[in-house]
py3Dmol code that shows the C-alpha trace and the ligand (Angstrom):
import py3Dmol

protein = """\
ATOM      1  CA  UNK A   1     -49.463 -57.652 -43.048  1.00  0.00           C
ATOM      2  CA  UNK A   2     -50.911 -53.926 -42.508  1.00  0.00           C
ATOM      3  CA  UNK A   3     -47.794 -53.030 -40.435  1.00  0.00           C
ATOM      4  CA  UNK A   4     -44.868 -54.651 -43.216  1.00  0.00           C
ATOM      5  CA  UNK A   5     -46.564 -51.601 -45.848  1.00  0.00           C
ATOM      6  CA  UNK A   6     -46.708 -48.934 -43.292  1.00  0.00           C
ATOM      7  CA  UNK A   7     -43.000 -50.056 -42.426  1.00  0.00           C
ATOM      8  CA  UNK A   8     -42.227 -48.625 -46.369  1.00  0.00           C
ATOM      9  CA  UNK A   9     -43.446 -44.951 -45.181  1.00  0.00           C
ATOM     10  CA  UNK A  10     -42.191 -41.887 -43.222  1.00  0.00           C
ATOM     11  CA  UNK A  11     -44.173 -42.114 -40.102  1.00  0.00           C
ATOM     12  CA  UNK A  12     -44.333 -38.065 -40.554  1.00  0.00           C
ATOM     13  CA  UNK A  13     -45.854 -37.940 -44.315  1.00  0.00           C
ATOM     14  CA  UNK A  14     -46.424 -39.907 -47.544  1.00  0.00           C
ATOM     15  CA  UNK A  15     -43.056 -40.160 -48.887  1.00  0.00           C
ATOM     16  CA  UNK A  16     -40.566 -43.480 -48.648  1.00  0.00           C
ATOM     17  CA  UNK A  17     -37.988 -44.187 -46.630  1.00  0.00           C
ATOM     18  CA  UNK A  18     -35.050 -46.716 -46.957  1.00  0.00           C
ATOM     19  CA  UNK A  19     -37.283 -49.826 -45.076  1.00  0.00           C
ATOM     20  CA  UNK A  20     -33.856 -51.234 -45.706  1.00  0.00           C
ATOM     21  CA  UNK A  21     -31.723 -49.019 -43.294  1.00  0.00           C
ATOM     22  CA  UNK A  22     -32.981 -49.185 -40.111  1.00  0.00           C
ATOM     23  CA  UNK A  23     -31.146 -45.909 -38.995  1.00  0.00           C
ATOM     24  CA  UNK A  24     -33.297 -43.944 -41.215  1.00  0.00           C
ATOM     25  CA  UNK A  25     -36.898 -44.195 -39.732  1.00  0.00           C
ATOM     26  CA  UNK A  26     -38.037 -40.952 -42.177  1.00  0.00           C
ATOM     27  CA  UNK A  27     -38.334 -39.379 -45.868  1.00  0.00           C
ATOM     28  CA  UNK A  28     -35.829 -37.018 -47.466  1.00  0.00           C
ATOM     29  CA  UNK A  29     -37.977 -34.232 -45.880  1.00  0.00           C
ATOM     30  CA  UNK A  30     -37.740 -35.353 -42.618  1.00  0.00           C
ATOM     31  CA  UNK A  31     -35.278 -37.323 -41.733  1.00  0.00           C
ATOM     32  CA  UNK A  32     -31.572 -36.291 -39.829  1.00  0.00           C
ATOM     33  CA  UNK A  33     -30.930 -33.991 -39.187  1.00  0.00           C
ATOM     34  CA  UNK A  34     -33.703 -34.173 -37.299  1.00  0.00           C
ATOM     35  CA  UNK A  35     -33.625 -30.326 -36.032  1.00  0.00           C
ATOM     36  CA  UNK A  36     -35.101 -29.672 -39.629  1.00  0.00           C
ATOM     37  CA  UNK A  37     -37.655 -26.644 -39.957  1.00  0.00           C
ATOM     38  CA  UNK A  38     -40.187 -29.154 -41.890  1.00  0.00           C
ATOM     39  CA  UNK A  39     -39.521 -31.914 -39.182  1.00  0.00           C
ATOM     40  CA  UNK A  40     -40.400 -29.451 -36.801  1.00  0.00           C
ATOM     41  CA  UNK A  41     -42.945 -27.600 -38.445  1.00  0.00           C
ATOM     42  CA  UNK A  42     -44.711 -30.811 -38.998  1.00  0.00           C
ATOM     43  CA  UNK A  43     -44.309 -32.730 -35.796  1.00  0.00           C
ATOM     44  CA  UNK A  44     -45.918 -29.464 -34.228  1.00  0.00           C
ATOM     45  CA  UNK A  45     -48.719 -30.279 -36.837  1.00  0.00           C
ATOM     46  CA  UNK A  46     -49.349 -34.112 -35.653  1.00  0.00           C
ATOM     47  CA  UNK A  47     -48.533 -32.690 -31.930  1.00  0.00           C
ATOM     48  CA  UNK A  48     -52.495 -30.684 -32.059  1.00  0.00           C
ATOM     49  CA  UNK A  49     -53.734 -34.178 -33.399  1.00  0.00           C
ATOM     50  CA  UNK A  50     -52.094 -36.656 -31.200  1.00  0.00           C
ATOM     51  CA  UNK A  51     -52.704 -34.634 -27.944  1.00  0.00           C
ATOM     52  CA  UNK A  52     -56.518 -34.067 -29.023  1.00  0.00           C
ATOM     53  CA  UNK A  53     -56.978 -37.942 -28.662  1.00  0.00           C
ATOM     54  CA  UNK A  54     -57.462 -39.590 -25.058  1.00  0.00           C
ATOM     55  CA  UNK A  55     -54.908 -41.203 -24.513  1.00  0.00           C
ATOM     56  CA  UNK A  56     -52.548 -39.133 -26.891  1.00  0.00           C
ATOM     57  CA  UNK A  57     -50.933 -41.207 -29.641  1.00  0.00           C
ATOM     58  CA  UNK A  58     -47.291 -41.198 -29.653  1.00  0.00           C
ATOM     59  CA  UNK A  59     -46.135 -38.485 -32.510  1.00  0.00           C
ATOM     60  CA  UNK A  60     -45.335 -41.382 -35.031  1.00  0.00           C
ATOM     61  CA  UNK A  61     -48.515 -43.554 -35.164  1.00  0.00           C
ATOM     62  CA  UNK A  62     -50.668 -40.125 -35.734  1.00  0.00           C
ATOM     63  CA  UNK A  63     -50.140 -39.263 -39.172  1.00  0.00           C
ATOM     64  CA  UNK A  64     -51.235 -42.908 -39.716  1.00  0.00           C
ATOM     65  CA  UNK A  65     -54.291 -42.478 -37.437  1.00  0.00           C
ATOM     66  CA  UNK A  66     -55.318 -39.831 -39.980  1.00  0.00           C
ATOM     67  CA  UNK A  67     -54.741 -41.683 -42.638  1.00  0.00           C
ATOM     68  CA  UNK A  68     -57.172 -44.330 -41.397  1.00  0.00           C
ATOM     69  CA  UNK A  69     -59.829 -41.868 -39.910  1.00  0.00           C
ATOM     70  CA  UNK A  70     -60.465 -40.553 -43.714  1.00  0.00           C
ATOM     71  CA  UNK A  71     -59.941 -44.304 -45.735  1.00  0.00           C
ATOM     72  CA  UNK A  72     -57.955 -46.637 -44.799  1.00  0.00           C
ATOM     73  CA  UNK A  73     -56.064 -48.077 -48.269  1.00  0.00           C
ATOM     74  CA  UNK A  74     -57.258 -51.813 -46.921  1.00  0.00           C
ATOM     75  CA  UNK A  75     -60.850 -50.095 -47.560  1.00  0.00           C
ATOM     76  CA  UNK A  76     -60.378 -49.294 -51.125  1.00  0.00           C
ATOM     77  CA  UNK A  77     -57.796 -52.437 -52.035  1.00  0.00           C
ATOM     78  CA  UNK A  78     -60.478 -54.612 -50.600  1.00  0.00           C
ATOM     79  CA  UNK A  79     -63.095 -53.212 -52.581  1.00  0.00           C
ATOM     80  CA  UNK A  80     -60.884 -53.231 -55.797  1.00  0.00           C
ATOM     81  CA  UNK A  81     -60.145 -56.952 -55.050  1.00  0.00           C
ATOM     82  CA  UNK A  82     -63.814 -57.852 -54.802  1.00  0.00           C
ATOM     83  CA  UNK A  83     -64.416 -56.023 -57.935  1.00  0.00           C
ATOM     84  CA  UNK A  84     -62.339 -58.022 -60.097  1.00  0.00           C
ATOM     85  CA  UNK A  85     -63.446 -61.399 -58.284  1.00  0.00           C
ATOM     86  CA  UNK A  86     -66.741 -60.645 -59.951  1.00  0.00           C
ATOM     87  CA  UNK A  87     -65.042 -60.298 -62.994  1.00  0.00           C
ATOM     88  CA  UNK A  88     -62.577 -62.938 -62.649  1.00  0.00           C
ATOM     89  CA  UNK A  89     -59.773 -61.211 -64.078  1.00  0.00           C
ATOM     90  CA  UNK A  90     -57.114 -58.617 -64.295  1.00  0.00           C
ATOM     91  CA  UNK A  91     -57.897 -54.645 -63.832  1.00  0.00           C
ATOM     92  CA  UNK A  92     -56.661 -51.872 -65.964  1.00  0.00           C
ATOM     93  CA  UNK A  93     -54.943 -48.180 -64.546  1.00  0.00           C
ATOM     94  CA  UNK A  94     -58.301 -46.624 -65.885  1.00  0.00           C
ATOM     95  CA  UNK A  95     -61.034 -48.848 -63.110  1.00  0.00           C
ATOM     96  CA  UNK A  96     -57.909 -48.855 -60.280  1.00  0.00           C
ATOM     97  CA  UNK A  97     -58.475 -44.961 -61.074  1.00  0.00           C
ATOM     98  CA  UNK A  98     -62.152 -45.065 -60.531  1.00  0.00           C
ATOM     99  CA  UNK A  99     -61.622 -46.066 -57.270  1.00  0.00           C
ATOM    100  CA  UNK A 100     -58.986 -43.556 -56.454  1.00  0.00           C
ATOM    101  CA  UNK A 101     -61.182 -40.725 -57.427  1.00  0.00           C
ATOM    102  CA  UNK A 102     -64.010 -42.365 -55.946  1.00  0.00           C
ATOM    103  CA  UNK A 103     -62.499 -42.821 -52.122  1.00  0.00           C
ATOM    104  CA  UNK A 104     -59.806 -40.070 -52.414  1.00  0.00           C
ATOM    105  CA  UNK A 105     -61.244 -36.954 -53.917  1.00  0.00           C
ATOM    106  CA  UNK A 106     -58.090 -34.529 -53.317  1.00  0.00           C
ATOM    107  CA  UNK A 107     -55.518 -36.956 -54.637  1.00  0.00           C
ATOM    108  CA  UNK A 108     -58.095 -37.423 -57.915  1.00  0.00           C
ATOM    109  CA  UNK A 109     -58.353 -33.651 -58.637  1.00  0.00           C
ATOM    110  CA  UNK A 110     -54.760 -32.651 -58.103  1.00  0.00           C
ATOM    111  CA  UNK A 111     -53.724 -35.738 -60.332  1.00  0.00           C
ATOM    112  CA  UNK A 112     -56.320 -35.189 -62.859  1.00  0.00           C
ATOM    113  CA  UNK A 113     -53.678 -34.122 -65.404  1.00  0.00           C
ATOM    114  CA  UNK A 114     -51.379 -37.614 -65.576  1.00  0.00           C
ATOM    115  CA  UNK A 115     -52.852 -40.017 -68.085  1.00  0.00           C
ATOM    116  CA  UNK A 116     -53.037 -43.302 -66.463  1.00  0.00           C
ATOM    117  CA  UNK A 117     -53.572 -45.009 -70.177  1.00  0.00           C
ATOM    118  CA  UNK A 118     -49.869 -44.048 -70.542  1.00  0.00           C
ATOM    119  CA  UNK A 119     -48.520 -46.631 -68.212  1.00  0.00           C
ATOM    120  CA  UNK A 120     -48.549 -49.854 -68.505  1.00  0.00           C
ATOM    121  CA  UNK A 121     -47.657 -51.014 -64.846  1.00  0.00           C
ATOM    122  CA  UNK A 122     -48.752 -49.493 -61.598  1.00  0.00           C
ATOM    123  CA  UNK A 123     -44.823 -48.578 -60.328  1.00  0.00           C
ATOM    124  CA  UNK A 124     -44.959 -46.323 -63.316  1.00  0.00           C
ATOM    125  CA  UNK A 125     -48.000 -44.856 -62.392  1.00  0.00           C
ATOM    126  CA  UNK A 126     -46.574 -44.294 -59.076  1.00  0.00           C
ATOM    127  CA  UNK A 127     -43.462 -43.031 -60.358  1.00  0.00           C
ATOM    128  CA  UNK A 128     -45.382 -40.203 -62.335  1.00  0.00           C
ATOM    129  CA  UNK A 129     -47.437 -39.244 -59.063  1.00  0.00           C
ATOM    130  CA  UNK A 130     -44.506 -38.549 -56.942  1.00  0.00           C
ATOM    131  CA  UNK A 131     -42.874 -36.606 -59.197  1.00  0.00           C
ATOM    132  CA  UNK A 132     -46.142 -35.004 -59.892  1.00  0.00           C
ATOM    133  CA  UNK A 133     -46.328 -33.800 -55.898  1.00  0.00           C
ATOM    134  CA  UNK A 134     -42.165 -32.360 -56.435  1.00  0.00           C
ATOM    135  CA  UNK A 135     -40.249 -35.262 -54.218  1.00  0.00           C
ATOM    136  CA  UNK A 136     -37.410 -35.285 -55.743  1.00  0.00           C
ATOM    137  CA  UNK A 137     -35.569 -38.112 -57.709  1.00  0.00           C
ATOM    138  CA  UNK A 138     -34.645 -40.359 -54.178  1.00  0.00           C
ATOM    139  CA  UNK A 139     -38.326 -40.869 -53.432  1.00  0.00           C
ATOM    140  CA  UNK A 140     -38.805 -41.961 -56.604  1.00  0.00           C
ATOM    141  CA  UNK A 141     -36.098 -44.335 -56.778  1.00  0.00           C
ATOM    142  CA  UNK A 142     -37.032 -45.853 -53.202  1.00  0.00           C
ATOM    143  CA  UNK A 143     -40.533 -46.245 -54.735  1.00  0.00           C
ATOM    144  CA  UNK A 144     -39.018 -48.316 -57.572  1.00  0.00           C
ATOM    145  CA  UNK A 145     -36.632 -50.269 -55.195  1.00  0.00           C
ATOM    146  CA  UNK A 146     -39.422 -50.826 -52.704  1.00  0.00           C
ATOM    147  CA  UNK A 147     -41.886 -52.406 -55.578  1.00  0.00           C
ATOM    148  CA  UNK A 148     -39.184 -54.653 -57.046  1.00  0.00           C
ATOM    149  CA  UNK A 149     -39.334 -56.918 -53.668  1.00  0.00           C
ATOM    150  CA  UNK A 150     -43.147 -56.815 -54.428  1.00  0.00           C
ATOM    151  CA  UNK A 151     -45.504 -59.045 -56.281  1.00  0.00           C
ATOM    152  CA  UNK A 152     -47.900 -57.373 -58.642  1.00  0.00           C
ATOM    153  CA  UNK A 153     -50.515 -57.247 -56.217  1.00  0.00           C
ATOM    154  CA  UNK A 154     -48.749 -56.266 -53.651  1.00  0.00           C
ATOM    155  CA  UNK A 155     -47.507 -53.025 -55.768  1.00  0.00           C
ATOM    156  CA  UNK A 156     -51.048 -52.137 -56.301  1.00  0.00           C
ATOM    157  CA  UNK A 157     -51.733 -52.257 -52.270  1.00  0.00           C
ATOM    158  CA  UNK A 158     -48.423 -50.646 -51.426  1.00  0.00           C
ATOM    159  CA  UNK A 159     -49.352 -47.350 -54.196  1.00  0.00           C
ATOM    160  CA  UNK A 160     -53.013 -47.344 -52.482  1.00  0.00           C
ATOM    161  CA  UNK A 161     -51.341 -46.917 -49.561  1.00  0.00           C
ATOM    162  CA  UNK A 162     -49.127 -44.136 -51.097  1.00  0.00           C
ATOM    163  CA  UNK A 163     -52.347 -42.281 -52.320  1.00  0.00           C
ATOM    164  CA  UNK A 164     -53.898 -42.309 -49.182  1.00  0.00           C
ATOM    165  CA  UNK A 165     -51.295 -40.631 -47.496  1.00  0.00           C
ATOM    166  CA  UNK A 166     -51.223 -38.235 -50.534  1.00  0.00           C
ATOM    167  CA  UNK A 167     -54.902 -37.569 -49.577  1.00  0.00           C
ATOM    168  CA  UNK A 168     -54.542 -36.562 -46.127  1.00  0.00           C
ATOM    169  CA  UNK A 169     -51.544 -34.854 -46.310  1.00  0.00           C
ATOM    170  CA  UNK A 170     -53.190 -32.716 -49.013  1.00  0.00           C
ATOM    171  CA  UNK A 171     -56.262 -32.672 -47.539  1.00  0.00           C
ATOM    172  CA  UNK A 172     -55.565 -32.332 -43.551  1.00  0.00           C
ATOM    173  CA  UNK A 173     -52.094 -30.989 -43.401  1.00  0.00           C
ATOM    174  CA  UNK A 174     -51.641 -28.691 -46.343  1.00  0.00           C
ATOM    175  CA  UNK A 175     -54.129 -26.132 -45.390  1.00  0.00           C
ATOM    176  CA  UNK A 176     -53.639 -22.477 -45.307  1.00  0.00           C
ATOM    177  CA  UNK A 177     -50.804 -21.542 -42.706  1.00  0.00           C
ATOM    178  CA  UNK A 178     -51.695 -20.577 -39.261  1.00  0.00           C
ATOM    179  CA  UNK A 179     -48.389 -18.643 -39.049  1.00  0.00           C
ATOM    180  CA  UNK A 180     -48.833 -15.528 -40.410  1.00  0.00           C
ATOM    181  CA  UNK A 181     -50.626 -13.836 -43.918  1.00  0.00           C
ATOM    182  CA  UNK A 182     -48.097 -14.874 -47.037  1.00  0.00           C
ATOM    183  CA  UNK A 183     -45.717 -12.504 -48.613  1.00  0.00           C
ATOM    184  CA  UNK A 184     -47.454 -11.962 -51.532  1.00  0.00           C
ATOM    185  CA  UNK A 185     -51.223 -11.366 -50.084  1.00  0.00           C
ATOM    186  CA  UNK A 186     -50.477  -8.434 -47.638  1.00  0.00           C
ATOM    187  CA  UNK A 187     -51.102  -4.770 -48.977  1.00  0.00           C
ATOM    188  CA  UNK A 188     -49.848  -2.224 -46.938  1.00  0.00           C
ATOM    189  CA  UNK A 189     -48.788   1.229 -47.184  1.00  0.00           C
ATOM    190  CA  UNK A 190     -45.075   1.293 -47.912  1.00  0.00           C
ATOM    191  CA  UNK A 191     -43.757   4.233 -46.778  1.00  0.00           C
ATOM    192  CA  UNK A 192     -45.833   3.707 -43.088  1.00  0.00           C
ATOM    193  CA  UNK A 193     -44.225   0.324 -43.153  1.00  0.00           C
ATOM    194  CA  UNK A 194     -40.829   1.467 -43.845  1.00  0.00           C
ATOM    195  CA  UNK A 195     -40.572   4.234 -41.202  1.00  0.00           C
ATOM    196  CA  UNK A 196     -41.976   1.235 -38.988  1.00  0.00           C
ATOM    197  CA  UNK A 197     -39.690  -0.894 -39.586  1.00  0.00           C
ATOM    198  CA  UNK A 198     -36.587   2.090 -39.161  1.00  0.00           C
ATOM    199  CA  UNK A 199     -38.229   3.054 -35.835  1.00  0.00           C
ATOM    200  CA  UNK A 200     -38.028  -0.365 -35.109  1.00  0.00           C
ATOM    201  CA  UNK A 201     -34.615  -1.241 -35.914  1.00  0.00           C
ATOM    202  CA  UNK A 202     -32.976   2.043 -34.201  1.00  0.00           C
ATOM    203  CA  UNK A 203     -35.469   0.773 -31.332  1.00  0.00           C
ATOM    204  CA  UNK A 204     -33.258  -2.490 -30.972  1.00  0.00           C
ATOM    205  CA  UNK A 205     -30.053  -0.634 -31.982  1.00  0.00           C
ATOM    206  CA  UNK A 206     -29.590   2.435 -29.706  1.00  0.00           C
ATOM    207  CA  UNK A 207     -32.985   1.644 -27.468  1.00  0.00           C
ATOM    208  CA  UNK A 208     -34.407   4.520 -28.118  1.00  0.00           C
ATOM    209  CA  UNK A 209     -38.088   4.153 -27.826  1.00  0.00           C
ATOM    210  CA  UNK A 210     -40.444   3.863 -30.808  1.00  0.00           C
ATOM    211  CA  UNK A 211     -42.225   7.334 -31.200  1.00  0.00           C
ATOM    212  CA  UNK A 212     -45.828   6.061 -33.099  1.00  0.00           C
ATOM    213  CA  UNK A 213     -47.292   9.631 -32.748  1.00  0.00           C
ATOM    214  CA  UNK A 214     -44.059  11.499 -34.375  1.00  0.00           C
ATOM    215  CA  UNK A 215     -44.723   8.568 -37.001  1.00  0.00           C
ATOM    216  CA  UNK A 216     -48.492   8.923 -37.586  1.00  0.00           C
ATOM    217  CA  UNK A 217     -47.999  12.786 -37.632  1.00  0.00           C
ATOM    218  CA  UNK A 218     -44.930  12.630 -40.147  1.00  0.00           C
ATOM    219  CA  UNK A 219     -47.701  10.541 -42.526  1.00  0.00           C
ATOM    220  CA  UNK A 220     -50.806  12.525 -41.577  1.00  0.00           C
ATOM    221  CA  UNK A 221     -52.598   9.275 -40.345  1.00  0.00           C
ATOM    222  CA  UNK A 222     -54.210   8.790 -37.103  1.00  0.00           C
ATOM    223  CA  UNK A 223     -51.985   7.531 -33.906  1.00  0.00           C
ATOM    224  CA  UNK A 224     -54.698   4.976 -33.761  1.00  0.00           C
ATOM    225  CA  UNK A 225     -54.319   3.777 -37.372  1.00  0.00           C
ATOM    226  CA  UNK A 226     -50.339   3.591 -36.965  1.00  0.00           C
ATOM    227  CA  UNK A 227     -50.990   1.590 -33.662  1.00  0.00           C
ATOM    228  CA  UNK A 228     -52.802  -0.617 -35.332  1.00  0.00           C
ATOM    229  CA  UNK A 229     -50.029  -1.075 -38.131  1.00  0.00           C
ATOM    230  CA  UNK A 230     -47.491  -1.306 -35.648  1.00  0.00           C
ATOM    231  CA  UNK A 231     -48.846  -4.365 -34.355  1.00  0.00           C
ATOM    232  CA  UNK A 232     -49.145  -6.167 -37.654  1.00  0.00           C
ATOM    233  CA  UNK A 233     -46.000  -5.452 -38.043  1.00  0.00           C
ATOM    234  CA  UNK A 234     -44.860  -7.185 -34.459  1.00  0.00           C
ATOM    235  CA  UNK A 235     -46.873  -9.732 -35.236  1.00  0.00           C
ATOM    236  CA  UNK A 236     -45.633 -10.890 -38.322  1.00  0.00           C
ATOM    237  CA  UNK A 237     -42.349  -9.005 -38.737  1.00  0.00           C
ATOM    238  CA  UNK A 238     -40.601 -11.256 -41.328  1.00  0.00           C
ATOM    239  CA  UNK A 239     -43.458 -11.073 -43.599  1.00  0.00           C
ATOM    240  CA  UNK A 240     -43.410  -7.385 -43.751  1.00  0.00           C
ATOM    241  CA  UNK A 241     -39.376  -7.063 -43.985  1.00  0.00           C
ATOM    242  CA  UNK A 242     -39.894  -9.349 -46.956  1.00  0.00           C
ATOM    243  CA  UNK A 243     -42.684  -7.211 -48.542  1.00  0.00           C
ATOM    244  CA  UNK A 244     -40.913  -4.176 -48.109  1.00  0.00           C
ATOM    245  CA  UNK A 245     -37.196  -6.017 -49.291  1.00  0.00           C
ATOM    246  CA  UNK A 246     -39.276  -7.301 -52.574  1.00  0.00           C
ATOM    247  CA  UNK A 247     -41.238  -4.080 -53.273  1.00  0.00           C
ATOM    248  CA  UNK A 248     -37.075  -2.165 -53.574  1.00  0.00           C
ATOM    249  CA  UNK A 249     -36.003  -4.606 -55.614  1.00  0.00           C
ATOM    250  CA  UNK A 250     -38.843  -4.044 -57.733  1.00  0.00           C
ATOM    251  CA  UNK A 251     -38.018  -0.523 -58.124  1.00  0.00           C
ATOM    252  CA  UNK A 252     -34.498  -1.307 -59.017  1.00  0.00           C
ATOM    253  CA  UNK A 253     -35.361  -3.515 -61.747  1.00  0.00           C
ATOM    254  CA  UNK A 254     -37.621  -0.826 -63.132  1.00  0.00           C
TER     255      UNK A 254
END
"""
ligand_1 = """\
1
ZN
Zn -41.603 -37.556 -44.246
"""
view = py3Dmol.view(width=600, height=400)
view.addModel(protein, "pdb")
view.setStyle({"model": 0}, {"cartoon": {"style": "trace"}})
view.addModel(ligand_1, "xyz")
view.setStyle({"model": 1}, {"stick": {}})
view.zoomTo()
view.show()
């Protein structure tokens, strides 16, 4: 029974896929072509994980593996199930919610704005929370498709399992990029930057050698403080073209 939900998933993430083409084995995100930067970008993520286990999980179990390690959705349904045994009846958005935020922290705080009073099913509920994470309209309407084949309870076992994914995708694999600083947190001094990045480019263009010293001297810094600038800007070179791009078209605009 565990493996028919799991079947509804991208084995890569928490979105849907069509369980009812068998040519599309992934989301939206990640599916064909399968040269995609986020394919990539997040097999290379799963990669670290799977080859960190003895023996290594194959790519597509170990986003699943994760899933499991935090709390496995059979956890929490079972405990939701034995809660209203006690109480021999049905159980409203609001205690199904109690749970959520209970087991899955993340999911509860970045959700904390959709009012589960609202709806008055659970496909609904998951309708709202898909759109709340920015899938666009096709997950949503594979949600919708995939819950009509499903009895009631089943719908409420099939969106645990779509929180828990939520969970550790937000909690494992959304984490600050190891690729570089982002566009917007890297001060620099723009002039230094921009004679780097001219040095740089006439470098590649006539191979002419980069002079640092004729740089530092032409901004009064040390050789030592444009070395160490110069490297920055090796290092993460498309981050600093993009600074440099956005801080012109700032001055245009002003
Ligand atoms: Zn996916």
């Amino acid at each position: 029974m565990i493996k028919k939900f799991l079947t509804f998933f991208c084995p890569l993430c928490w979105r849907l896929r069509d369980s009812d083409n068998n040519n599309s084995l992934y989301c939206e995100v990640h599916s064909q072509p399968t040269g995609s930067a986020a394919y990539k970008r997040r097999r290379r993520q799963l990669e670290k994980v799977a080859l960190s286990q003895s023996p290594p999980l194959p790519i597509n179990s170990t986003f699943n593996y994760l899933v499991n390690k935090n709390i496995s959705p059979e956890t929490v349904n079972r405990a939701i199930t034995s809660s209203t045994n006690n109480r021999g009846g049905d159980i409203s958005n609001t205690q199904i919610l109690s749970f959520i935020s209970k087991y899955y922290k993340t999911f509860g705080n970045e959700t904390k704005n959709i009012d589960v009073t609202r709806f008055n099913n659970i496909v609904s509920w998951g309708s709202a929370v898909i759109r709340a994470f920015n899938s666009s309209i096709k997950t949503v309407q594979l949600w919708e498709k995939t819950c009509h084949s499903l009895t009631a309870t089943e719908q409420r076992k099939l969106f645990l399992y779509l929180v828990a994914r939520i969970e550790t995708e937000k909690k494992t694999l959304s984490g600050p990029s190891t690729k570089g600083p982002k566009v917007g947190s890297v001060k620099i001094n723009l002039e230094i930057m921009s004679s780097l990045i001219i040095a740089y480019d006439e470098q590649k263009k006539y191979g002419v050698k980069v002079n640092l010293s004729r740089i530092a001297k032409e901004h009064n810094v040390s050789r030592q403080t444009i070395h160490k600038k110069w490297n920055k800007f090796i290092k993460n070179e498309k981050v600093y073209r993009k600074v440099i791009k956005n801080s012109k078209n700032k001055n245009k605009n002003t």
